[in-house]
C-alpha positions in Angstrom: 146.6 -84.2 -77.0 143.5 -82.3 -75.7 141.9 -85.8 -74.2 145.3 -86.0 -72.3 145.5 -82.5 -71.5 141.8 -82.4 -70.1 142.6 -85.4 -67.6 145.7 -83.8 -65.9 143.5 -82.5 -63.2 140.1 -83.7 -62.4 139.0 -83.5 -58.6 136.1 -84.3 -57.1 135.0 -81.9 -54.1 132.3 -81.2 -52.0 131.6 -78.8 -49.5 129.3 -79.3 -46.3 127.8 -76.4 -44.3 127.7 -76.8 -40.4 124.2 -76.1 -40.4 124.1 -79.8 -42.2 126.0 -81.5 -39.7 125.2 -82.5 -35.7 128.4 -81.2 -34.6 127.7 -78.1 -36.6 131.5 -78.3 -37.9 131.6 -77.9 -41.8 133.5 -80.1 -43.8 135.6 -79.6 -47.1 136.5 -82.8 -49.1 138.8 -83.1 -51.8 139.5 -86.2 -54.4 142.5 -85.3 -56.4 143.4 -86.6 -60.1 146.7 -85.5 -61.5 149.6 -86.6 -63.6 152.0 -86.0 -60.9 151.4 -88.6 -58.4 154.7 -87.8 -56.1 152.5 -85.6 -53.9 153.6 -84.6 -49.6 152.5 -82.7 -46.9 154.4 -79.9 -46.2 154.1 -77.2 -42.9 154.8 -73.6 -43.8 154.8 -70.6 -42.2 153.3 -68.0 -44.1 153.0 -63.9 -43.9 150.4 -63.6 -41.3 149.6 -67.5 -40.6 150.9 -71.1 -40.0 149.4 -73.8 -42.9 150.0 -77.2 -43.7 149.1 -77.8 -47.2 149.2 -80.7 -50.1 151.7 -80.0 -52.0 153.6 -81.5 -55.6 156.6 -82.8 -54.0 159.0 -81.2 -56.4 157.1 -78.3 -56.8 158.7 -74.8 -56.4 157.6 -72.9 -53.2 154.8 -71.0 -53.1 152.0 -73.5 -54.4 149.6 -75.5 -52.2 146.5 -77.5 -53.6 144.5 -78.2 -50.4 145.1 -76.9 -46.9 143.9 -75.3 -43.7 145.7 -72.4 -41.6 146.5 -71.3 -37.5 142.9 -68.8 -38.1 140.6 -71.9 -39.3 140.6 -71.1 -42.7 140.7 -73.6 -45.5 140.4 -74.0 -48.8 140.8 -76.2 -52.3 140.1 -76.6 -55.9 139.3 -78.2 -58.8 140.2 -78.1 -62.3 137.4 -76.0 -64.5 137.4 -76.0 -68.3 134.5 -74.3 -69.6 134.9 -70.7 -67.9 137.6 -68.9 -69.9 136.2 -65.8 -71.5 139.8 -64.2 -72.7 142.4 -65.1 -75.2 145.4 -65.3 -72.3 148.1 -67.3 -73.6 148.6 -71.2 -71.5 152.0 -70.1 -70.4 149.5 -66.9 -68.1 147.5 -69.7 -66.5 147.7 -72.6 -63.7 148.4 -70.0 -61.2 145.9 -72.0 -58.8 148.2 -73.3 -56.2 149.7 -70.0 -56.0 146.4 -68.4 -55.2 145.8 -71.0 -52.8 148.6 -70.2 -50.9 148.7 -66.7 -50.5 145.0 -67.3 -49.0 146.3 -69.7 -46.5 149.1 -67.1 -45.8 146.6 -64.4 -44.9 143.1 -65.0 -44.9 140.5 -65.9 -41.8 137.3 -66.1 -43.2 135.6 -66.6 -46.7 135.1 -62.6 -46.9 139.0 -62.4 -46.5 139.1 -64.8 -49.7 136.8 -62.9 -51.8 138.3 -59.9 -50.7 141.8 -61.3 -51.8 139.7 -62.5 -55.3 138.8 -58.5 -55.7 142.2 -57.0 -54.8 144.5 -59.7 -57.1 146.5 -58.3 -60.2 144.3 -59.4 -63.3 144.6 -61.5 -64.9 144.9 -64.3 -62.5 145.9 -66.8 -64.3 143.6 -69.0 -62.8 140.0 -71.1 -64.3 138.9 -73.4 -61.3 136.4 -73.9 -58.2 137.7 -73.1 -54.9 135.8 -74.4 -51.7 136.6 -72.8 -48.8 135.2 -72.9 -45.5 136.5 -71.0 -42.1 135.6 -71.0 -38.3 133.0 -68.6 -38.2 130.3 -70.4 -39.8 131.5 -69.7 -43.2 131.5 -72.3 -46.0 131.7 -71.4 -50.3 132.4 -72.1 -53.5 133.8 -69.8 -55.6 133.6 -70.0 -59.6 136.9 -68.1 -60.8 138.1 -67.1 -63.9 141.2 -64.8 -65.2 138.4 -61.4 -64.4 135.7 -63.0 -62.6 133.9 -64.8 -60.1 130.7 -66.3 -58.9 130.4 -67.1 -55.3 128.1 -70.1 -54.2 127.1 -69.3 -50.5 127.0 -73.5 -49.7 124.8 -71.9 -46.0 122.6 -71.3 -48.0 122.0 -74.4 -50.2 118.8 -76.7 -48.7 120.6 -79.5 -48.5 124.0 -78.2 -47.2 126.4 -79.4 -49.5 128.0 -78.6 -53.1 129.2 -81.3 -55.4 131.8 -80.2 -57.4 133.7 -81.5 -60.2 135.5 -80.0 -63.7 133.1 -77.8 -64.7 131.6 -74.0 -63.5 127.6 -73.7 -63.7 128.3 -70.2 -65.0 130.6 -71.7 -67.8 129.7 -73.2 -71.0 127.6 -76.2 -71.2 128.9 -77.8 -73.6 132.3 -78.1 -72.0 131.3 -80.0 -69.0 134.1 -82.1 -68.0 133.4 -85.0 -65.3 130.0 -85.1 -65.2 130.3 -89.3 -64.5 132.0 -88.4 -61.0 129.4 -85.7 -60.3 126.7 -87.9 -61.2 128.3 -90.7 -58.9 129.1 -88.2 -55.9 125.6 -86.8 -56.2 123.9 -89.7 -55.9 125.4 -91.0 -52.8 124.8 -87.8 -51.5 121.2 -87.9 -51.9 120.7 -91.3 -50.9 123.3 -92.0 -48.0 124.0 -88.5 -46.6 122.9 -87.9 -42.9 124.2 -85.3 -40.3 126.4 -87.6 -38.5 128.5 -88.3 -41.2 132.4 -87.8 -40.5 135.6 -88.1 -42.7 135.5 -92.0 -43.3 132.3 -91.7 -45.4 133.9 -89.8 -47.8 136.9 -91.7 -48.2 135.0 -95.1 -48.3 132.0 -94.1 -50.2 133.2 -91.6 -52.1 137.2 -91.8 -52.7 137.0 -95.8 -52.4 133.3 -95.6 -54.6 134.3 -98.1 -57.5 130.9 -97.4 -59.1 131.1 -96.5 -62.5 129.1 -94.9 -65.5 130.4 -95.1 -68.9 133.2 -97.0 -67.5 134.2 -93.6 -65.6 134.8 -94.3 -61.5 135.7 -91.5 -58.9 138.8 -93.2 -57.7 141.4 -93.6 -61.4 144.7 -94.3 -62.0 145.7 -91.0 -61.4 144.8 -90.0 -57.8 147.0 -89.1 -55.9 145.3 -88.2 -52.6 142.2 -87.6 -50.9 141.7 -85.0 -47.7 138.8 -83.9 -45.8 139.2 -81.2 -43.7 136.7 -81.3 -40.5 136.3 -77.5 -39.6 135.0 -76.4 -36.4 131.4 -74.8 -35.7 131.5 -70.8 -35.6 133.2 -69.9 -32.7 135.1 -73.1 -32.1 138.7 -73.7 -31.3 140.8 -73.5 -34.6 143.2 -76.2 -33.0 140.5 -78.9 -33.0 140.6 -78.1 -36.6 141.1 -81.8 -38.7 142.7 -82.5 -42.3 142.2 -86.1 -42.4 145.0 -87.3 -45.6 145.5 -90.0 -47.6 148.3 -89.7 -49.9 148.6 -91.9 -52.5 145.6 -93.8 -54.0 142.8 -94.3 -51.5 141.8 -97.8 -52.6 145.3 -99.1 -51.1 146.4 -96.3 -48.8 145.4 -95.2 -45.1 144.2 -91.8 -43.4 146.2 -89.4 -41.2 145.0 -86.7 -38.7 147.0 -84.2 -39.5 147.3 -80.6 -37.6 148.8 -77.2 -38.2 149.7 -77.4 -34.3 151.9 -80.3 -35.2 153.0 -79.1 -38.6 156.8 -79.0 -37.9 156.9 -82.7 -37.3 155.0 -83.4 -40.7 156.9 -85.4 -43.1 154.6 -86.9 -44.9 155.2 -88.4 -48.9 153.7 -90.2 -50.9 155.9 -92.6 -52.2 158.3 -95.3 -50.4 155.9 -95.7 -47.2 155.5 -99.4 -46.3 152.4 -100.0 -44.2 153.9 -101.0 -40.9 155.5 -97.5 -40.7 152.2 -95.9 -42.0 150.3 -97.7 -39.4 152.9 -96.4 -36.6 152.5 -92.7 -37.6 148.8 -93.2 -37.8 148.7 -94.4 -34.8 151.8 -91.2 -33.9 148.8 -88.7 -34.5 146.3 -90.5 -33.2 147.8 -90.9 -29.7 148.3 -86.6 -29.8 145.2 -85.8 -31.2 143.8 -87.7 -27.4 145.9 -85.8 -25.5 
């Protein structure tokens, strides 16, 4: 039951600074594992912005697992399992997505998140990473527990990037979870990584990497999406801002450029797409996105 339990969620992420790009536009990438594969892409309209977000599909309102805002703020997560420090009962916790959206709803910049972080109602309910990065130049990680944080300014990493995967540095070692996918995602990072990279080298040599150790691969039988979000370098025009999606498993399924311009004529799921009509909203977006 815990083996099964521990699997539910387990992401693979990464963050890039601009500073590591040649566009100077930061990137966010998420992999996501869960048991609940029926997965969409929803458009809300939130108390001080506009967001699309990825969302459960027949989940309640008010929980979003990846997304980016009208201000150029955007943000994910990933499962973490070695960073409780409290006894809070199970039924307290998994308030991720709910954090996730009210930061959407009101944040601009990764100050605004931490400041939201400080000012929420303890406990939070919540044990995970959350990468975020913003339009003026900002780009994180954030280790957060039920009372805590540790903040992981990615600007000022040497290489410009974070790897993340089920585990916080400031937790427990001895309850890493998915250090095969950050071992995998680390290495192609070191070896292949340049400053022109875009979106498609994530999803083809990370999301669609079939490498394995111990038999462990970053793409599993329970992903259900993969997004990276191109930001825009500090100053930029939060319109131009990217969330490149693949719902459904990335080894079979196709990319979208998705907007929060064109959010109210999202209708995105994951299930009962054939691929002539994927390829014809692909090619929807694409055709705006020129304009």
């Amino acid at each position: 039951m815990i083996f099964i339990w521990l699997q539910a969620e387990a992401c693979t992420s990464m963050v890039v600074s601009g500073k590591a790009t040649a566009d100077g536009k930061p990137l966010l990438f998420k992999h996501r594992d869960t048991d609940d594969q029926n997965n969409s892409i929803r458009f809300f309209h939130g108390e001080k912005y506009d967001f699309i977000g990825l969302v459960n599909s027949n989940s309640p309102a008010g929980e979003v697992w990846t997304g980016t805002n009208s201000a150029g703020f955007s943000i994910m997560n990933t499962a973490s399992y070695n960073f409780r420090e409290d006894s809070i009962t199970d039924l307290e916790m998994d308030k991720e997505g709910f954090l996730m959206y009210d930061a959407l709803a009101t944040c601009v910049t990764v100050a605004d998140f931490e400041r939201l972080l400080s000012d929420r109602e303890k406990p939070m309910g919540v044990e995970a990473n959350f990468g975020v990065i913003d339009s003026h130049g900002g780009a994180a990680y954030f280790e957060v527990n039920n009372f805590r944080w540790v903040k992981y300014d990615v600007n000022e990493i040497p290489c410009g990037y974070r790897v993340v995967t089920n585990f916080c540095e400031a937790g427990r070692r001895e309850d890493y979870e998915g250090l095969e996918r950050y071992m995998i995602a680390t290495d192609v990072m070191q070896n292949e990584f340049t400053p022109e990279v875009d979106h498609r080298f994530f999803f083809n040599r990370m999301s669609r990497n079939t490498s394995k150790i111990d038999g462990i691969s970053i793409p599993r039988d329970i992903t259900s999406a993969s997004i990276v979000i191109e930001g825009v370098k500090d100053g930029g025009n939060v319109k131009d801002i990217v969330m490149w999606t693949i719902l459904g498993n990335p080894l079979t399924h196709i990319a979208y450029p998705l907007q929060v311009k064109h959010g109210t004529k999202l209708k995105m799921r994951a299930e009962g797409l054939d691929l002539k009509k994927e390829e014809r909203i692909r090619k929807h977006f694409v055709k705006k996105n020129k304009k």
